[in-house]
C-alpha positions in Angstrom: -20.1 82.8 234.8 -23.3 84.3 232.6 -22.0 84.5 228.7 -23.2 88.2 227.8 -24.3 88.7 224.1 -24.5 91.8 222.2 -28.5 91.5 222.9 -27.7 91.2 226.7 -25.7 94.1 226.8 -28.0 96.2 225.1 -30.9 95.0 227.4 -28.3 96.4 230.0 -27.6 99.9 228.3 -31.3 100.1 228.4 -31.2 100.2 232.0 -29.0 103.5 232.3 -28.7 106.5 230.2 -25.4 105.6 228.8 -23.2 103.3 226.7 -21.4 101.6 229.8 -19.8 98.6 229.3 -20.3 96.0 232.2 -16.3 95.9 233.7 -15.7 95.4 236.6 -11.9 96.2 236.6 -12.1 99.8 237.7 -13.2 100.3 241.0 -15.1 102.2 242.8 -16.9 102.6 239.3 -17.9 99.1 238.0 -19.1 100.1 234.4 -16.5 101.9 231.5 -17.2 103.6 228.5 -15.3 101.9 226.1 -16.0 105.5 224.1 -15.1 107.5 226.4 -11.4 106.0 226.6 -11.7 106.3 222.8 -12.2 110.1 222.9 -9.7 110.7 225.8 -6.9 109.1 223.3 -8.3 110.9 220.3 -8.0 114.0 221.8 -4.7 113.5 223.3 -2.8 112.8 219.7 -4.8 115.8 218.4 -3.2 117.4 221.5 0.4 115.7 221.0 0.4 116.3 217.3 -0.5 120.2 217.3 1.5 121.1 220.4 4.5 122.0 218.5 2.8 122.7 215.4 2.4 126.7 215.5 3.8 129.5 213.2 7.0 129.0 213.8 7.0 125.5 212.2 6.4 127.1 209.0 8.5 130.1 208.9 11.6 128.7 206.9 8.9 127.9 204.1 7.2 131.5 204.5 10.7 133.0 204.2 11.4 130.8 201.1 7.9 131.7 199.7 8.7 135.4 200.1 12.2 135.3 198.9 12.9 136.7 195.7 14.5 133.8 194.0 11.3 131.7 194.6 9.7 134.7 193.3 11.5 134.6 190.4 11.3 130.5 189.8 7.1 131.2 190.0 7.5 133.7 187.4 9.3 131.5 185.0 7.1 128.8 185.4 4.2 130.5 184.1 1.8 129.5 186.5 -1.8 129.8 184.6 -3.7 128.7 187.1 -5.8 131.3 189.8 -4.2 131.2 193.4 -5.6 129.8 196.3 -4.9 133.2 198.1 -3.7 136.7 197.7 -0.2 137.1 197.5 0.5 133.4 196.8 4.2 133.2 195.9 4.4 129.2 195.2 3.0 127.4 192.2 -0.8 127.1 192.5 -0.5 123.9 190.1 2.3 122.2 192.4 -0.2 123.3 195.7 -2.9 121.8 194.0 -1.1 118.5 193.5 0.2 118.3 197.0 -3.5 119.0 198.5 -5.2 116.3 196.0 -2.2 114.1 197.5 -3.8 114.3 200.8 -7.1 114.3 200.5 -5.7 110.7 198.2 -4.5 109.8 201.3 -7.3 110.7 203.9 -9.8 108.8 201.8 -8.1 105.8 201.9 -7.5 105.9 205.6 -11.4 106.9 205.8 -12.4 103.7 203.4 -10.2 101.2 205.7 -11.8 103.0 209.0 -15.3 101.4 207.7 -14.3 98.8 206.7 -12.8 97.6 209.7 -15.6 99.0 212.0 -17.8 97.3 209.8 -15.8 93.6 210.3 -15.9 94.6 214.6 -19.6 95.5 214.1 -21.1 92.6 212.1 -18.8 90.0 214.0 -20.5 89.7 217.1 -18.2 87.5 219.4 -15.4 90.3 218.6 -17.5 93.0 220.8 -18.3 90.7 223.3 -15.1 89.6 224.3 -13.6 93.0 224.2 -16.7 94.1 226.8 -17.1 91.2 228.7 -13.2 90.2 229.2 -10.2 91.6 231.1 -8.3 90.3 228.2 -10.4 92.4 225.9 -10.2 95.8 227.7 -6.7 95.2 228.2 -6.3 94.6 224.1 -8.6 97.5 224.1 -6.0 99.4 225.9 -3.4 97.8 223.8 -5.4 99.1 220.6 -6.0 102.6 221.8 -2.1 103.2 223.1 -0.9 101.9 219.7 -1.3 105.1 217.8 0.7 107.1 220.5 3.5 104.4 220.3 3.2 104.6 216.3 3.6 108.7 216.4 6.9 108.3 217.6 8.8 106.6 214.7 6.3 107.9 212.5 7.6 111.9 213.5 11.5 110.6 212.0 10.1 108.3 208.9 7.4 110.1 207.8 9.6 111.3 204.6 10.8 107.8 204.2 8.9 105.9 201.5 7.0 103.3 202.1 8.0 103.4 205.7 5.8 106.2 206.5 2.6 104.5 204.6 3.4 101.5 206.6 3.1 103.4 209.9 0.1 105.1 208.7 -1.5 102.0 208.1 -0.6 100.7 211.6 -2.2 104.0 212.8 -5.4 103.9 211.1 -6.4 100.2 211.4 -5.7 100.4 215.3 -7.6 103.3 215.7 -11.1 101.9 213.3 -10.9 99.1 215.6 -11.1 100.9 218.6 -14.1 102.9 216.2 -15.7 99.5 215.3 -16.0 98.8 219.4 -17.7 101.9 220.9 -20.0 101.9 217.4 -20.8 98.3 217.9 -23.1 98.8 221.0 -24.9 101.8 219.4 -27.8 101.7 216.9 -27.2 101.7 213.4 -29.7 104.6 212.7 -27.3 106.4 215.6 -24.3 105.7 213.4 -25.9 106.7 209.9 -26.9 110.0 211.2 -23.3 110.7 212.5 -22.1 109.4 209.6 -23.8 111.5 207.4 -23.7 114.9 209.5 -20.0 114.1 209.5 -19.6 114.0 205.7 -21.9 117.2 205.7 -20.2 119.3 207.8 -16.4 118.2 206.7 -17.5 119.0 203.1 -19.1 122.5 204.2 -15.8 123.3 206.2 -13.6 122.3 203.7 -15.5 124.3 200.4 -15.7 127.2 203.1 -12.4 127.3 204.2 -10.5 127.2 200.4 -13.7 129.9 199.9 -12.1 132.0 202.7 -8.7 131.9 201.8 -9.3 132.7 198.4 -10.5 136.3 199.8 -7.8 136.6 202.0 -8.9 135.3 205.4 -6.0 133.4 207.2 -7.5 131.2 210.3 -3.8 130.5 211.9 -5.0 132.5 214.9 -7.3 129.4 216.2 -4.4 127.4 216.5 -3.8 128.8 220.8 -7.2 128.9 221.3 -7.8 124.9 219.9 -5.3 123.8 221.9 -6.5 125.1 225.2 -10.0 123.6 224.2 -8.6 120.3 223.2 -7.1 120.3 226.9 -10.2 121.0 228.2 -11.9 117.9 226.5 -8.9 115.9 227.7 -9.8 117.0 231.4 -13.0 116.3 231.1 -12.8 113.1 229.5 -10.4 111.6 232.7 -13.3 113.4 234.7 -16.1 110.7 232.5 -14.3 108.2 233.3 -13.4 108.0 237.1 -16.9 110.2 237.9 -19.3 109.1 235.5 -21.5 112.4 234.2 -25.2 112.8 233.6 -27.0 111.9 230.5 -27.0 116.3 230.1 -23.1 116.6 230.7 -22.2 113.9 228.1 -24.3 116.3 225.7 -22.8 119.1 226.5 -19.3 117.7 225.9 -20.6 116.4 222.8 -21.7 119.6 221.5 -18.6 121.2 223.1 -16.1 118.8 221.3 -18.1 118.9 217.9 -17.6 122.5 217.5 -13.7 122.2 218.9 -13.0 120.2 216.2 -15.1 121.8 213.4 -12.2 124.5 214.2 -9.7 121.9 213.9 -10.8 121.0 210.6 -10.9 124.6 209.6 -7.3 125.3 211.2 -5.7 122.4 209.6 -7.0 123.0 205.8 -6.0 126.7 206.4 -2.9 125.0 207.1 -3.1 122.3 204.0 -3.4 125.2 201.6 -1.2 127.8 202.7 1.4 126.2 205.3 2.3 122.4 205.0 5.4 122.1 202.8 5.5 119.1 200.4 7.1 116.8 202.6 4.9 117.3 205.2 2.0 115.0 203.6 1.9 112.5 205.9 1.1 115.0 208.9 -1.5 116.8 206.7 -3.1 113.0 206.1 -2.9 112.4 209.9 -4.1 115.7 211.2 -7.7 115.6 208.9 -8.0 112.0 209.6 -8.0 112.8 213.2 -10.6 115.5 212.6 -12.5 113.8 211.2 -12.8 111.4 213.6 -12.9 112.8 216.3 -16.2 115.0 214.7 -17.4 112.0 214.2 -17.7 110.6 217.7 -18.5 113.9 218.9 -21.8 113.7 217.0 -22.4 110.0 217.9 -21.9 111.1 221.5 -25.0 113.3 221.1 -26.8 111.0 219.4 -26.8 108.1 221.9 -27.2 109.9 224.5 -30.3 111.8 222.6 -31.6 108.3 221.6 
């Protein structure tokens, strides 16, 4: 059997128009995008996690916030500092602590994502046996079902301290290795440019959205219309993989799933600001991590297939 390095397998990606990954496990189609699968399960636990997350998930907290005993605890508290929109009942200074809490939280997870996809990426024999191994895409499977398994335990625990950190931490390192793989067979001038559009764009988003909700502009209206779109990338990701797509179509979905998820991150710091209660910082943490990520291989799916 012919050893494939990292070197061989890019002399093979440069003998098609996209990242396939030489496996011969799934016929008819004897090449897999290890990406592709990474996107499919990144879209479903955006999917999972904001199927029963609509208006109706918040309305004991908007009754609270509109009752007039909270009304009255605000006003003897002598809250000094401007709300983050009009009519805001609740504390600004107690909102402001819960939403520094999760950005905390999301940066850590952020830091650890690179730092593990950097380990996967500079350790060469790591990519290779996940590409070139039935034991590797079935760890890769492995790797890509564990944050589905970890939702579960995680959506009773995730007020239990430090339970619900430990689950996030489960969550997060198996999803920047499955990161770390589809990045290691891409360039790293493919990766910075992602990287850094991805920063750009989250920190426009975010700075626009607390803009916009400062003047009054509520965005919980996207939430139907993302979640028909996020079913629409789910479709079309089982479609990449069983029916490999042109170099044109994967663009397309790029583009397509970049500005799905531009909403997402919009919808869910609407949500951070005005909707999440206080115990629900673990699900905050999750849904902008997942965001985030998933904007981030959206643009690194229209860069490789660009480059």
């Amino acid at each position: 059997m012919r050893i494939l390095t990292r070197s061989s397998l890019h002399h093979h990606r440069s003998q098609h128009n996209h990242y396939f990954i030489p496996f011969p496990i799934l016929r008819p189609n004897p090449r897999i995008q290890l990406t592709t699968l990474l996107s499919l399960s990144l879209s479903l636990e955006i999917y999972l996690l904001n199927r029963n997350r609509t208006r109706s998930d918040f309305e004991g907290l908007d009754f609270f916030l509109n009752s007039k005993m909270y009304q009255k605890i605000d006003v003897e508290s002598g809250s000094s500092t401007a709300p983050l929109y009009p009519m805001m009942l609740e504390s600004p200074e107690l909102r402001w602590a819960f939403i520094r809490k999760i950005y905390s939280i999301v940066t850590v997870q952020l830091l650890l994502t690179v730092a593990v996809a950097v380990v996967v990426v500079a350790v060469e024999p790591i990519s290779v046996f996940f590409a070139t191994t039935y034991t590797g895409l079935a760890l890769y499977i492995v790797l890509i079902i564990t944050p589905f398994i970890v939702l579960w335990p995680l959506s009773y625990h995730y007020k239990r301290h430090p339970v619900n950190y430990f689950l996030l931490a489960i969550f997060t390192v198996s999803l920047a290795f499955a990161v770390g793989l589809s990045c290691a067979f891409t360039s790293g001038k493919v990766i910075l440019e992602a990287a850094i559009l991805t920063a750009g764009v989250v920190v426009s988003l975010t700075l626009y959205t607390f803009w916009a909700a400062r003047r009054g502009h509520d965005f919980g209206f996207l939430g139907p219309f993302l979640s028909g779109a996020i079913f629409v990338l789910i479709l079309f990701s089982v479609i990449q993989i069983f029916f490999p797509l042109g170099q044109i179509s994967v663009m397309i979905y790029g583009f397509l799933a970049a500005i799905v998820f531009c909403g997402y991150i919009v919808y869910d710091t609407d949500n951070l600001i005005k909707r999440y209660s206080y115990d629900d910082y673990i699900w905050a943490a999750v849904s902008l991590y997942l965001d985030i990520i998933n904007l981030f291989m959206a643009l690194l799916t229209i860069f490789r297939a660009a480059d």
